[in-house]
PDB file of N, CA, C and O in Angstrom:
ATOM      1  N   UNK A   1      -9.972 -20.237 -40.706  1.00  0.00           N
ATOM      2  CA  UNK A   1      -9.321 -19.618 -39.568  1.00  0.00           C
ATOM      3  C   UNK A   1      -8.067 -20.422 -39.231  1.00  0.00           C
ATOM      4  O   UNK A   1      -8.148 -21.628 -39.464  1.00  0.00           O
ATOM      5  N   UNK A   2      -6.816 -19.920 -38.675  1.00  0.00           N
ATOM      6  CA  UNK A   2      -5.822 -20.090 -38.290  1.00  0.00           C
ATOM      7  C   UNK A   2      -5.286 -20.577 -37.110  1.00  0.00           C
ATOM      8  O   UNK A   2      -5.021 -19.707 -36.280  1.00  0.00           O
ATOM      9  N   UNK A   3      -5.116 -21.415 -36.885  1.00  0.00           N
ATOM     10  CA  UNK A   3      -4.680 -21.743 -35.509  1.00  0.00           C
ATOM     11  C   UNK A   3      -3.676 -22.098 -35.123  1.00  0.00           C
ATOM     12  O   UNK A   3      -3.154 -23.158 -35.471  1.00  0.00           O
ATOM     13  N   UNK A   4      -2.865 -20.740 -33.780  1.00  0.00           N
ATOM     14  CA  UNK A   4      -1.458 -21.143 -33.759  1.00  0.00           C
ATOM     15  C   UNK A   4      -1.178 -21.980 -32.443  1.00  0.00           C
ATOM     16  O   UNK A   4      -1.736 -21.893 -31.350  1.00  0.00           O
ATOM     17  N   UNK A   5      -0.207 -22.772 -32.839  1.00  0.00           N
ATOM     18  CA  UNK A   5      -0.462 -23.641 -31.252  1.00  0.00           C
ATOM     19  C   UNK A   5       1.374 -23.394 -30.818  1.00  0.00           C
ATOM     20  O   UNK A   5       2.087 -22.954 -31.719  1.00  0.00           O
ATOM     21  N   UNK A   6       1.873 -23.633 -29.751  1.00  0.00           N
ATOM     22  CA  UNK A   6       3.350 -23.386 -29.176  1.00  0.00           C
ATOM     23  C   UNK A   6       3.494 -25.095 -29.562  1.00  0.00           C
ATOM     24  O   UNK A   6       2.721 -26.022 -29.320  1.00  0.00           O
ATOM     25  N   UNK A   7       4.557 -25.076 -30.122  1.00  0.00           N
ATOM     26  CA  UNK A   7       5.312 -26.581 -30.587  1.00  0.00           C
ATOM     27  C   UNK A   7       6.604 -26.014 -29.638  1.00  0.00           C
ATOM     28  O   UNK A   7       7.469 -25.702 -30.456  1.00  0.00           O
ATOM     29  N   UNK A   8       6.834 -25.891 -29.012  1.00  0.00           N
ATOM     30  CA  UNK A   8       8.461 -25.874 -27.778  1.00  0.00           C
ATOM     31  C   UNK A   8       8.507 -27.219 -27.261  1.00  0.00           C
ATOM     32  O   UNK A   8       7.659 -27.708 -26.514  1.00  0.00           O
ATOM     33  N   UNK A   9       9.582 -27.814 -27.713  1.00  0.00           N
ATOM     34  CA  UNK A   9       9.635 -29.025 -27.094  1.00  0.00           C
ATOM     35  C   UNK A   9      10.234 -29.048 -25.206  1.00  0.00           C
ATOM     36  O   UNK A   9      11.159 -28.319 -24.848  1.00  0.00           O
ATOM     37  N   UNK A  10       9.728 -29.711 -24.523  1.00  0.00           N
ATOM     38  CA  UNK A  10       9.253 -29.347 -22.983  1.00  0.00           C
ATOM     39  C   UNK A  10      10.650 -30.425 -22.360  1.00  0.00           C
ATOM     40  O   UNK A  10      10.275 -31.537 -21.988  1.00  0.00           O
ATOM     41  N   UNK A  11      11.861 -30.195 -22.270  1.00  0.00           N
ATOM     42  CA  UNK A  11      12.244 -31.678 -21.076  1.00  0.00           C
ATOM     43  C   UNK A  11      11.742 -32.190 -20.573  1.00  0.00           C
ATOM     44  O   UNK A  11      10.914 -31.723 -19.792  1.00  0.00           O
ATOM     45  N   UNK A  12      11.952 -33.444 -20.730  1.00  0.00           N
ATOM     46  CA  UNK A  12      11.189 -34.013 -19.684  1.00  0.00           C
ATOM     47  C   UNK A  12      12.315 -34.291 -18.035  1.00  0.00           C
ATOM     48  O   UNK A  12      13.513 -34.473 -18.251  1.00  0.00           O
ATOM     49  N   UNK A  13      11.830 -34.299 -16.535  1.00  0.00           N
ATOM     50  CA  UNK A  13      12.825 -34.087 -15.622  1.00  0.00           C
ATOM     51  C   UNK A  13      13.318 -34.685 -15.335  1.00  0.00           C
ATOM     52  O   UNK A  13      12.743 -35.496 -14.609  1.00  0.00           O
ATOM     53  N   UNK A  14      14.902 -34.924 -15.595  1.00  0.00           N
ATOM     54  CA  UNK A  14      15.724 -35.909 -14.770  1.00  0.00           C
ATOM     55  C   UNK A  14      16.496 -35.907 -16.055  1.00  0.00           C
ATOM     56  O   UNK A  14      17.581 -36.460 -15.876  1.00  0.00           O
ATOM     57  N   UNK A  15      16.353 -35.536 -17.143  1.00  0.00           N
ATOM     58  CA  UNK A  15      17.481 -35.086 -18.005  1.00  0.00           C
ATOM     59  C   UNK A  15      17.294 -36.245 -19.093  1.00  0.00           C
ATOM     60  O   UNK A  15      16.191 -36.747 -18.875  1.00  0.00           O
ATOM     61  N   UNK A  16      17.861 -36.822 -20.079  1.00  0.00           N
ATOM     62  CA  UNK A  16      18.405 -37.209 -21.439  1.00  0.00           C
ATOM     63  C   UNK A  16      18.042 -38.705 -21.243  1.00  0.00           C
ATOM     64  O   UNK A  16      17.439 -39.301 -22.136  1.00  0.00           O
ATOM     65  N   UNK A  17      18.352 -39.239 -20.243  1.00  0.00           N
ATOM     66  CA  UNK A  17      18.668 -40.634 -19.999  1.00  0.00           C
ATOM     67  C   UNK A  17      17.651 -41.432 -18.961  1.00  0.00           C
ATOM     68  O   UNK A  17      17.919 -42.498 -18.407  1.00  0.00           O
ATOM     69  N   UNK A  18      16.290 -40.595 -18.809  1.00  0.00           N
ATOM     70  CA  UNK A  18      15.709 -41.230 -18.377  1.00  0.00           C
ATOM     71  C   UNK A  18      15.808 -41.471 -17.046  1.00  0.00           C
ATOM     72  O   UNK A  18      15.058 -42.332 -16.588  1.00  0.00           O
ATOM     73  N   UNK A  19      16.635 -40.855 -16.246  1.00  0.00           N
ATOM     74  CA  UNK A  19      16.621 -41.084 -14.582  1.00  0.00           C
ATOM     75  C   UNK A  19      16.361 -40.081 -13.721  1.00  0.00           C
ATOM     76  O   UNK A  19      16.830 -39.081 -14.264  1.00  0.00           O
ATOM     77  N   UNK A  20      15.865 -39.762 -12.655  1.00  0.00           N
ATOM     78  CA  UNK A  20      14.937 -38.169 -11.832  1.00  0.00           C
ATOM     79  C   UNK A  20      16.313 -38.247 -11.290  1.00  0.00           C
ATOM     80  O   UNK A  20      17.203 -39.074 -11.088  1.00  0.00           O
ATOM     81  N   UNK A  21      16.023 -36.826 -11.135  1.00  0.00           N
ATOM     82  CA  UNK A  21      17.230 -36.421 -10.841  1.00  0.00           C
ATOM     83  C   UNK A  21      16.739 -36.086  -9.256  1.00  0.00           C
ATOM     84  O   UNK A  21      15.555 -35.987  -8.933  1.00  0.00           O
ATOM     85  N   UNK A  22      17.928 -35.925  -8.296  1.00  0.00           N
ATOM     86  CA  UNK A  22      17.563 -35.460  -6.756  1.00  0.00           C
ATOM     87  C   UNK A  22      17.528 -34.252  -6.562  1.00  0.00           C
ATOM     88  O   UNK A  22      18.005 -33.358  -7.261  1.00  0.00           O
ATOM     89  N   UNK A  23      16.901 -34.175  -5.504  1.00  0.00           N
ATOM     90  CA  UNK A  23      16.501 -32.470  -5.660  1.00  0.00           C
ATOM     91  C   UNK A  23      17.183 -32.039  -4.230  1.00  0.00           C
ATOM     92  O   UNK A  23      17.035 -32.918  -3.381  1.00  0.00           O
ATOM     93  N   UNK A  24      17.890 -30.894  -3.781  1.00  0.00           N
ATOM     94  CA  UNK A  24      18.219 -30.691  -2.748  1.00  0.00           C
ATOM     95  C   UNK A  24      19.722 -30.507  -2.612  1.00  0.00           C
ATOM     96  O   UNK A  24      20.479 -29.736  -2.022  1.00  0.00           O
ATOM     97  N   UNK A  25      19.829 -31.678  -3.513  1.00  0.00           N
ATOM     98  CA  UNK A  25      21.622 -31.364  -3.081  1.00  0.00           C
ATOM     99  C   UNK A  25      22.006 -32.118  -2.090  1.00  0.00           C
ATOM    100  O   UNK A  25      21.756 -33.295  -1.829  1.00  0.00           O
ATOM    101  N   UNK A  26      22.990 -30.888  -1.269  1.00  0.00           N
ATOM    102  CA  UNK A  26      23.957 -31.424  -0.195  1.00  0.00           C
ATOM    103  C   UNK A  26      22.595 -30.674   0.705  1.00  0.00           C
ATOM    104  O   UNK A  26      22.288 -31.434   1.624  1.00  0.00           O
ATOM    105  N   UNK A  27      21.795 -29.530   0.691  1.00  0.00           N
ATOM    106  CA  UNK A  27      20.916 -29.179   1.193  1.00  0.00           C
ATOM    107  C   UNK A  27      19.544 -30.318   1.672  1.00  0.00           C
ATOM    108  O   UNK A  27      18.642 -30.148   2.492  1.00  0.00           O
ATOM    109  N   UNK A  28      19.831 -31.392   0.852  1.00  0.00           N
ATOM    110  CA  UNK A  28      18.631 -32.188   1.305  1.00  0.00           C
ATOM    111  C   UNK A  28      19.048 -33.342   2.210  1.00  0.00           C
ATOM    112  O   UNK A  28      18.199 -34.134   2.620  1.00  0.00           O
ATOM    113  N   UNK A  29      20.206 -33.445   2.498  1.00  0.00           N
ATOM    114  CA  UNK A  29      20.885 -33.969   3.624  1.00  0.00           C
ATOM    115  C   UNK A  29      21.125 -33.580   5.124  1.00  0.00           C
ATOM    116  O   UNK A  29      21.098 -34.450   5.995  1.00  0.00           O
ATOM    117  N   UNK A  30      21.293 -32.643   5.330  1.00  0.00           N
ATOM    118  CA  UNK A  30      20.904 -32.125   6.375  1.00  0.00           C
ATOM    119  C   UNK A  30      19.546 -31.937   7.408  1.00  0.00           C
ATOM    120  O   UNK A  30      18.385 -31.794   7.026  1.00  0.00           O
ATOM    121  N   UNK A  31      20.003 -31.975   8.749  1.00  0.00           N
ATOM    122  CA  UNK A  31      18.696 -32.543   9.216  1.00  0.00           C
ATOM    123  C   UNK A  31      18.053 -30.650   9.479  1.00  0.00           C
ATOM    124  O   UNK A  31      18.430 -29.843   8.630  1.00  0.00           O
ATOM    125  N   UNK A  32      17.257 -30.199  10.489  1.00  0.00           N
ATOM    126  CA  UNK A  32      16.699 -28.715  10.249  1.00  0.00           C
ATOM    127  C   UNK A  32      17.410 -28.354  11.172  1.00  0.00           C
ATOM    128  O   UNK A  32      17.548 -27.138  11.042  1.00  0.00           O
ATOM    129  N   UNK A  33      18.367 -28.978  12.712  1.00  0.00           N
ATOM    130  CA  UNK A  33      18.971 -28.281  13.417  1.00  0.00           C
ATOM    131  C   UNK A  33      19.889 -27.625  12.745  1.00  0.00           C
ATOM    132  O   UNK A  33      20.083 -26.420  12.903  1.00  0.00           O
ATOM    133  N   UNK A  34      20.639 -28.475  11.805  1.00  0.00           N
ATOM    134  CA  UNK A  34      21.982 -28.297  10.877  1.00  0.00           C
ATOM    135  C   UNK A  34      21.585 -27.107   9.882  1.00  0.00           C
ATOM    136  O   UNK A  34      22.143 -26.015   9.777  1.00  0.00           O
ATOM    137  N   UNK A  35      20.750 -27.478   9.351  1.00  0.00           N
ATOM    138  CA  UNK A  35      20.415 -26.078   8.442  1.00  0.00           C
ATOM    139  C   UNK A  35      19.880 -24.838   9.189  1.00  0.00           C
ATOM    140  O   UNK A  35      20.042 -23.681   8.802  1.00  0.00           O
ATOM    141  N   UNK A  36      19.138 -25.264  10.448  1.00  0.00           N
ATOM    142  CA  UNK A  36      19.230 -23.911  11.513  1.00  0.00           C
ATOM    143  C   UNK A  36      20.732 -23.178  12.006  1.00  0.00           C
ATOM    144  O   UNK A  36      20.986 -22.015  12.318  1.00  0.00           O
ATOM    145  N   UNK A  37      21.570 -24.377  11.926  1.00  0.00           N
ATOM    146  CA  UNK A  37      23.034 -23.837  12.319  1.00  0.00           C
ATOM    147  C   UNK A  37      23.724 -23.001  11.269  1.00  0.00           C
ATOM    148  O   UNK A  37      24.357 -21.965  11.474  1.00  0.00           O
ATOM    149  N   UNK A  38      23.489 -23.655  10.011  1.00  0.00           N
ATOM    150  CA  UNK A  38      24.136 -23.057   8.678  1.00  0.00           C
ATOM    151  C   UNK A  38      23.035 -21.717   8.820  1.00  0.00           C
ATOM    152  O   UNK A  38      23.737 -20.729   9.031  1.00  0.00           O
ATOM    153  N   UNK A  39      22.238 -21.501   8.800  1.00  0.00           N
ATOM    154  CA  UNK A  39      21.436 -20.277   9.166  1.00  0.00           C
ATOM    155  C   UNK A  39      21.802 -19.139   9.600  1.00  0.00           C
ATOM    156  O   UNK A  39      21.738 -17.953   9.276  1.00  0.00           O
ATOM    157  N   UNK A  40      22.236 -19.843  10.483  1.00  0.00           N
ATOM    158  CA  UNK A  40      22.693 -18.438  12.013  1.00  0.00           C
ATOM    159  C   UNK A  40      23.983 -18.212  11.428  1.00  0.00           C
ATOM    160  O   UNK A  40      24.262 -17.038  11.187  1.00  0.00           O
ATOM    161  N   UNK A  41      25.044 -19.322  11.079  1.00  0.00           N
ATOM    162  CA  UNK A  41      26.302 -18.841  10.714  1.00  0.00           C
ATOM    163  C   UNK A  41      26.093 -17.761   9.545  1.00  0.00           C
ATOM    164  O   UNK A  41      26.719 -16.702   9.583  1.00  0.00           O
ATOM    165  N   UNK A  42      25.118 -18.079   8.416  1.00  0.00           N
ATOM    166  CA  UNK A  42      24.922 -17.247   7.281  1.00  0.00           C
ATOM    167  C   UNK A  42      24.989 -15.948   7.896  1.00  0.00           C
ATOM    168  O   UNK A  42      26.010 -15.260   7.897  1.00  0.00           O
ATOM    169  N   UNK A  43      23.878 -15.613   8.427  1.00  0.00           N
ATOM    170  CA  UNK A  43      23.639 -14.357   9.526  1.00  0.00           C
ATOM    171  C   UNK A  43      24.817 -13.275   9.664  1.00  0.00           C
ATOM    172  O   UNK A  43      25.076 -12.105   9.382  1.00  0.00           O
ATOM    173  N   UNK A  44      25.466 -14.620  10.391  1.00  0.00           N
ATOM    174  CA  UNK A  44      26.588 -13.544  11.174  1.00  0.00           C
ATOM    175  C   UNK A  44      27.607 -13.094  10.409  1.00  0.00           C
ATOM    176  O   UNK A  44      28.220 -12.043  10.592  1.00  0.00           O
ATOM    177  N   UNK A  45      27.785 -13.857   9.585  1.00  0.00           N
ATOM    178  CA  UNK A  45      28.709 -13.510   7.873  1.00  0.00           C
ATOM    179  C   UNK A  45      28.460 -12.284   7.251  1.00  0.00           C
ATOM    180  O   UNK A  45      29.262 -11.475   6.786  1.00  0.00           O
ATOM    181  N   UNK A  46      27.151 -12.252   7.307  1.00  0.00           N
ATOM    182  CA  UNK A  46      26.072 -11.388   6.661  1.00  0.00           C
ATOM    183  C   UNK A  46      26.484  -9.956   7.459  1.00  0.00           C
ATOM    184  O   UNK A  46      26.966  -8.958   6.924  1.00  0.00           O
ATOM    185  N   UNK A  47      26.241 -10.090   8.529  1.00  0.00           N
ATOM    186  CA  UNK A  47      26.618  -8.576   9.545  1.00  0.00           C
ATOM    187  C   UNK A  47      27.857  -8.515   9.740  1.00  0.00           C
ATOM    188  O   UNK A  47      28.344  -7.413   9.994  1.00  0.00           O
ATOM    189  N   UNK A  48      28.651  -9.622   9.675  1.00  0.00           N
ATOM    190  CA  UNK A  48      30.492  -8.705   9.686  1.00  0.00           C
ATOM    191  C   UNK A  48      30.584  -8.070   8.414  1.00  0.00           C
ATOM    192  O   UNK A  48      31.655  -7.487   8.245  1.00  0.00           O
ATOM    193  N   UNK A  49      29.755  -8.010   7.450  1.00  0.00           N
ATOM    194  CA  UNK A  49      30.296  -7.040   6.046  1.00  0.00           C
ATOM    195  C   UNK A  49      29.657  -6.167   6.195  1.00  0.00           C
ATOM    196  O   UNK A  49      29.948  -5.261   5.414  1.00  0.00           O
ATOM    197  N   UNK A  50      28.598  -5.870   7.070  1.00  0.00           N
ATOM    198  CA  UNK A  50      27.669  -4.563   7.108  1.00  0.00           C
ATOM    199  C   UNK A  50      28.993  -3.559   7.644  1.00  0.00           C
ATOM    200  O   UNK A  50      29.829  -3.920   8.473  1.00  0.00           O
ATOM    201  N   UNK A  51      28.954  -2.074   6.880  1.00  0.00           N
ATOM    202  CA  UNK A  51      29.361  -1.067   7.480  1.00  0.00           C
ATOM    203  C   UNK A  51      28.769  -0.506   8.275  1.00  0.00           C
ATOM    204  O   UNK A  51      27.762   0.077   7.871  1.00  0.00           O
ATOM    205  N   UNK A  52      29.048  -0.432   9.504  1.00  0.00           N
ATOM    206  CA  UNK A  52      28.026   0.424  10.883  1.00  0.00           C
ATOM    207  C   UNK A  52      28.665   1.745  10.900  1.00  0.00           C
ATOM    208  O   UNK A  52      29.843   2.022  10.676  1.00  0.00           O
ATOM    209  N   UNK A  53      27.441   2.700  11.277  1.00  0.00           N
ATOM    210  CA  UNK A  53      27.628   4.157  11.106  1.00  0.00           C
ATOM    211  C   UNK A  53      28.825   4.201  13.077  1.00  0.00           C
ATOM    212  O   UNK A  53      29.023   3.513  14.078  1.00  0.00           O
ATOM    213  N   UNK A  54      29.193   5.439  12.495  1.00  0.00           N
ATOM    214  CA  UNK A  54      29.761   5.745  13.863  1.00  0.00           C
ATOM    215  C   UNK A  54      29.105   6.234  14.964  1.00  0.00           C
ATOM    216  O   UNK A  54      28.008   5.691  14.830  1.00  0.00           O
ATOM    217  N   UNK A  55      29.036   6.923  16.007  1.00  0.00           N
ATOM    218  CA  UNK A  55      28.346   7.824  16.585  1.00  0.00           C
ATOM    219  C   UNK A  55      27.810   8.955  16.422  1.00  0.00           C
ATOM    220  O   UNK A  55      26.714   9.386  16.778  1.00  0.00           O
ATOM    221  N   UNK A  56      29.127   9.674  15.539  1.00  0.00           N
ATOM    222  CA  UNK A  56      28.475  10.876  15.307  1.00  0.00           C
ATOM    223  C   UNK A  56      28.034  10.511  14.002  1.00  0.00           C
ATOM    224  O   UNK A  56      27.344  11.484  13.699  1.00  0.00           O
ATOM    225  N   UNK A  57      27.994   9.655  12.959  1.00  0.00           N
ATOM    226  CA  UNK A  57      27.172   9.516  12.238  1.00  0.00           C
ATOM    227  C   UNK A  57      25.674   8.781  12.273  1.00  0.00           C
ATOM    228  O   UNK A  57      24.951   8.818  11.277  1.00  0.00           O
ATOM    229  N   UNK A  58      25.342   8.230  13.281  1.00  0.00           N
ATOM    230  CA  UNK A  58      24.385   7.153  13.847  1.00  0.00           C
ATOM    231  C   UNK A  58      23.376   8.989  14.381  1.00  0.00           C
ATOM    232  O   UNK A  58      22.217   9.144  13.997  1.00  0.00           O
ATOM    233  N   UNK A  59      24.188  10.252  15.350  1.00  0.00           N
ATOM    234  CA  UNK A  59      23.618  11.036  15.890  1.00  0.00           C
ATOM    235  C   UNK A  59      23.131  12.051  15.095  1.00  0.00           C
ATOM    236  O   UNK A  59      22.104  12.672  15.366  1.00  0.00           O
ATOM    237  N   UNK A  60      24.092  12.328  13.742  1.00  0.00           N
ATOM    238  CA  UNK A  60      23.449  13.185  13.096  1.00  0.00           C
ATOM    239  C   UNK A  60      22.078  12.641  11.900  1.00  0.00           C
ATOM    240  O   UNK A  60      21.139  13.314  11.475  1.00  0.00           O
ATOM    241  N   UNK A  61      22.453  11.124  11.599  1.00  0.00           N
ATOM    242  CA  UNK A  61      20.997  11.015  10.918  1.00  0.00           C
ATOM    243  C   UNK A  61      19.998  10.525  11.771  1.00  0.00           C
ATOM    244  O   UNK A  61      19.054   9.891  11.301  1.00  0.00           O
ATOM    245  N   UNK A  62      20.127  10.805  13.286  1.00  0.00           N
ATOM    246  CA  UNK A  62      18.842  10.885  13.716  1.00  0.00           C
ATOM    247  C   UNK A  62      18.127  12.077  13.773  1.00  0.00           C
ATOM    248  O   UNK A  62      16.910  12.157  13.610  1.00  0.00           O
ATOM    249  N   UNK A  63      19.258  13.470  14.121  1.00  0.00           N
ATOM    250  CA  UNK A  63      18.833  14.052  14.353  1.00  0.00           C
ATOM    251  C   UNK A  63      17.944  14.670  13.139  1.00  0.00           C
ATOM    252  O   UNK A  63      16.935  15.339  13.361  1.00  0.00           O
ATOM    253  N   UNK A  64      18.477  14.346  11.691  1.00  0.00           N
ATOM    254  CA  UNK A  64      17.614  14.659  10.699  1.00  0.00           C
ATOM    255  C   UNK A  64      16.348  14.072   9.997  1.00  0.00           C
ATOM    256  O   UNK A  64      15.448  14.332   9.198  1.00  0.00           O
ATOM    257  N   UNK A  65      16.802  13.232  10.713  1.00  0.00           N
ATOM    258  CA  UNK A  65      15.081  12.478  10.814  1.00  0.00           C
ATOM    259  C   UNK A  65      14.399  13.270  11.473  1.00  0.00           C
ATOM    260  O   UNK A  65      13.849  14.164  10.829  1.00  0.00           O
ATOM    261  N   UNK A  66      14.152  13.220  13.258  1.00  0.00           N
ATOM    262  CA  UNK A  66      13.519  14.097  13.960  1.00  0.00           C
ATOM    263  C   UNK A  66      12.901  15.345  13.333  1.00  0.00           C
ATOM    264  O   UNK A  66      11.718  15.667  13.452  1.00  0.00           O
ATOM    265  N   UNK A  67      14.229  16.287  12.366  1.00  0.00           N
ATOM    266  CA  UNK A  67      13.673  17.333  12.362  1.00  0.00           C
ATOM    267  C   UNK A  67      12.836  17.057  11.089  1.00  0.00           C
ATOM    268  O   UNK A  67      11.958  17.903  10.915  1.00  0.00           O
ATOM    269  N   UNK A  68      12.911  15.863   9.952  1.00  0.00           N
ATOM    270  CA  UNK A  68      12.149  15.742   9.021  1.00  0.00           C
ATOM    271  C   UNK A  68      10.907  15.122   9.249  1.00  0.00           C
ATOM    272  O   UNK A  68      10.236  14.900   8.241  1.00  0.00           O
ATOM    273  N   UNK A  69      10.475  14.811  10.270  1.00  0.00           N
ATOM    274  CA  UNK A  69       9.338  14.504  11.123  1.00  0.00           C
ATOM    275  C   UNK A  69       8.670  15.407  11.485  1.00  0.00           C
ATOM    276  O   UNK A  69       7.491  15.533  11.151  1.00  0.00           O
ATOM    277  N   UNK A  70       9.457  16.420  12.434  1.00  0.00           N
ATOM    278  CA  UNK A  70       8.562  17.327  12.713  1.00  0.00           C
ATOM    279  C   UNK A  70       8.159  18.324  12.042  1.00  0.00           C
ATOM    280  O   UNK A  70       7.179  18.952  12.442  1.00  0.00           O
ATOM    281  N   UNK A  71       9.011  18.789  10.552  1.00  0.00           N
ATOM    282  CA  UNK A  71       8.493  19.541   9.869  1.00  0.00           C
ATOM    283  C   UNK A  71       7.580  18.876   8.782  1.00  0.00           C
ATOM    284  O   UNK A  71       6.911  19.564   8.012  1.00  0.00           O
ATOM    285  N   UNK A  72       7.583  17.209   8.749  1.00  0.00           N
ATOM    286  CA  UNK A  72       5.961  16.944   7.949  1.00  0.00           C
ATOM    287  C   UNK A  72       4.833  17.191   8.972  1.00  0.00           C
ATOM    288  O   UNK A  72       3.850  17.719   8.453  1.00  0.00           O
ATOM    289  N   UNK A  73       4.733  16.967  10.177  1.00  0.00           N
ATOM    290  CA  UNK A  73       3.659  17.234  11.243  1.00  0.00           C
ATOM    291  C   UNK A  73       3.454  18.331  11.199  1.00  0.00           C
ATOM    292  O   UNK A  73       2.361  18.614  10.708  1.00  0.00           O
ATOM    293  N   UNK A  74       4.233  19.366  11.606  1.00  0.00           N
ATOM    294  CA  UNK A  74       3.875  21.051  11.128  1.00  0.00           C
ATOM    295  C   UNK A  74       3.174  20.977   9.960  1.00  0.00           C
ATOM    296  O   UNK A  74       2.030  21.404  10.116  1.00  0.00           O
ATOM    297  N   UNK A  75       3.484  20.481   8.488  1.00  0.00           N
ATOM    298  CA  UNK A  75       3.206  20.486   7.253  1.00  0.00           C
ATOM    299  C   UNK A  75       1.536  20.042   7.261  1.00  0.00           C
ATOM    300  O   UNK A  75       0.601  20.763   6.912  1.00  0.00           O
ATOM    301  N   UNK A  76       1.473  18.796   7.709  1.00  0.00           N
ATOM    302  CA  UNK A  76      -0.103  18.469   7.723  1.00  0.00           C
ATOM    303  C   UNK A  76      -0.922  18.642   8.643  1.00  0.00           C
ATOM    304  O   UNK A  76      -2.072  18.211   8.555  1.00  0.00           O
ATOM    305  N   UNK A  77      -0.401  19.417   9.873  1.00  0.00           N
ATOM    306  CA  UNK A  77      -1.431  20.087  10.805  1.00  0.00           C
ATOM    307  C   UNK A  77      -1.823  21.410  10.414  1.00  0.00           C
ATOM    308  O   UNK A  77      -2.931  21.851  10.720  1.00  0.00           O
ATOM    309  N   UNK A  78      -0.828  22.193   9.635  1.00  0.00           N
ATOM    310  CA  UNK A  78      -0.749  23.186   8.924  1.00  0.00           C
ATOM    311  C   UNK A  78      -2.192  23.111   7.734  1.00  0.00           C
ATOM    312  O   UNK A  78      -3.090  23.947   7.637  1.00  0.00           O
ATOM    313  N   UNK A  79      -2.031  21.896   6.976  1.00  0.00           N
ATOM    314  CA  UNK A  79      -3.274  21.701   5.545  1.00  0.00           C
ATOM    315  C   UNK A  79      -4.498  21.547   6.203  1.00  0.00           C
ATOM    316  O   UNK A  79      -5.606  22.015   5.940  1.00  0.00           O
ATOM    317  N   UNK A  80      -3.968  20.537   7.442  1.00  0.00           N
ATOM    318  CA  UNK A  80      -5.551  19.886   8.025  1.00  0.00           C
ATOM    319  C   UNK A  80      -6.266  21.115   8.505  1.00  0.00           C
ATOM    320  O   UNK A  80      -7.368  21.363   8.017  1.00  0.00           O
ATOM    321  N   UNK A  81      -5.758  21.896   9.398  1.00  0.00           N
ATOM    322  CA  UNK A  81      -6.063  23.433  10.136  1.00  0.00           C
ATOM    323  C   UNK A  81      -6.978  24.009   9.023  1.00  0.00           C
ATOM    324  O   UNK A  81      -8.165  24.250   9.240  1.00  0.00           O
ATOM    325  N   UNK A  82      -6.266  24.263   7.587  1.00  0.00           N
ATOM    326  CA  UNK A  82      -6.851  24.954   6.763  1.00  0.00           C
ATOM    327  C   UNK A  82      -7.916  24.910   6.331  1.00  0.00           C
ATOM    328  O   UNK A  82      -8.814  25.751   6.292  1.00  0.00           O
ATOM    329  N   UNK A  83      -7.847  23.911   5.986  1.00  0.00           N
ATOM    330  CA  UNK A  83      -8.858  22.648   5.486  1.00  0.00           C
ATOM    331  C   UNK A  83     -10.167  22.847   6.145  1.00  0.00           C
ATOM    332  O   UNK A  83     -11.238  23.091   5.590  1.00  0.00           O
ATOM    333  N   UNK A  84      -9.839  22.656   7.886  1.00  0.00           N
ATOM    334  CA  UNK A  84     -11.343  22.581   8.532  1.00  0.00           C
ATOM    335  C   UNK A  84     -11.354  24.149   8.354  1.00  0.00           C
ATOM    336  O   UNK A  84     -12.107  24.323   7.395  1.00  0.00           O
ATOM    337  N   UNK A  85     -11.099  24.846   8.599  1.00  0.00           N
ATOM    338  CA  UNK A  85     -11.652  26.400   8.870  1.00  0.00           C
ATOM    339  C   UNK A  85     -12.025  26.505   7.052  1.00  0.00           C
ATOM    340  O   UNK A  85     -13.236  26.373   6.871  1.00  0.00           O
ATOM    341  N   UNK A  86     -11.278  26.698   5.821  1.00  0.00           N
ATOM    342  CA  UNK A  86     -12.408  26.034   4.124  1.00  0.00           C
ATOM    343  C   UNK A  86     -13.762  25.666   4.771  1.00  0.00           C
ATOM    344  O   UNK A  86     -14.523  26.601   5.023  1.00  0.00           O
ATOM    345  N   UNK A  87     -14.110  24.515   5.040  1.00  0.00           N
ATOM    346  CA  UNK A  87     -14.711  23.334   5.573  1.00  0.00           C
ATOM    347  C   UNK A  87     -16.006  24.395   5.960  1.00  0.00           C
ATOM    348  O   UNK A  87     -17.059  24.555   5.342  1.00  0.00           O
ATOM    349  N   UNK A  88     -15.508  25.084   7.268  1.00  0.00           N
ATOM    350  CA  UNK A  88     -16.778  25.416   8.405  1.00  0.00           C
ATOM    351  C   UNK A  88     -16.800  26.980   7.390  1.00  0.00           C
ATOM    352  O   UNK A  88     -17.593  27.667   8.033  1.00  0.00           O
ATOM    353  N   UNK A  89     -16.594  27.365   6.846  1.00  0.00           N
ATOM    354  CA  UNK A  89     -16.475  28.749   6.189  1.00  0.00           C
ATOM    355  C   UNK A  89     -17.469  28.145   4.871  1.00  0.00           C
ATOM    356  O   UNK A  89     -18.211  28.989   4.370  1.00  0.00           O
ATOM    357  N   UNK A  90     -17.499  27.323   4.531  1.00  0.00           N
ATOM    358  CA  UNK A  90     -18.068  27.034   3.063  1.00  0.00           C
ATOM    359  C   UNK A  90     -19.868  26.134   3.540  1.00  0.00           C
ATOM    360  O   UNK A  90     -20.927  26.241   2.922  1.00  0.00           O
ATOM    361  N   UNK A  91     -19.581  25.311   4.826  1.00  0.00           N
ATOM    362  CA  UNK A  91     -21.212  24.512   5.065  1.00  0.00           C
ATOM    363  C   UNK A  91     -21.229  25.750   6.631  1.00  0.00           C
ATOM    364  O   UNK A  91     -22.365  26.067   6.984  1.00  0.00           O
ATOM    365  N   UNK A  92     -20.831  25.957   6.910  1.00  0.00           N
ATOM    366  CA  UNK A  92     -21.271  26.955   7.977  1.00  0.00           C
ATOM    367  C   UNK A  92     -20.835  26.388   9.614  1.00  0.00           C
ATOM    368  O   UNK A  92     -21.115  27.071  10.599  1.00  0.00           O
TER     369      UNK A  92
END
């Protein structure tokens, strides 16, 4: 019988020369207020590139939600309805 084994030679960490390398960066310098601050700034970076709908675009995809709401509720009060009257028509 045959036996295959993985020969991949593995780095070892901290690279070529034998020294660990630091982990973190400029990130592991910072204390957690500072990286709470870099946080929030990320954030707000983050939402000045968001495109926000207008009004009348904010009003019309609500309103098509609503009505795609209420026509799944029609839809499954509609099956459920059926369903029980099947139901009491078939055990009595």
């Amino acid at each position: 019988m045959t036996e295959i084994t993985d020969t991949a030679e593995v780095p070892e960490p901290g690279g070529s020369d034998g020294k660990k390398s630091r982990r973190g960066g400029k990130r592991g310098k910072k204390g957690p207020l500072a990286r709470l601050a870099l946080f929030y700034r990320q954030i707000v970076a983050e939402l000045r590139k968001v495109v926000w709908p207008t009004r009348h675009q904010l009003s019309t995809y609500t309103t098509v939600v609503i009505i795609f709401v209420v026509i799944m509720i029609a839809l499954i009060f509609v099956l459920d309805y059926g369903l029980t009257e099947v139901m009491k028509f078939v055990f009595g």
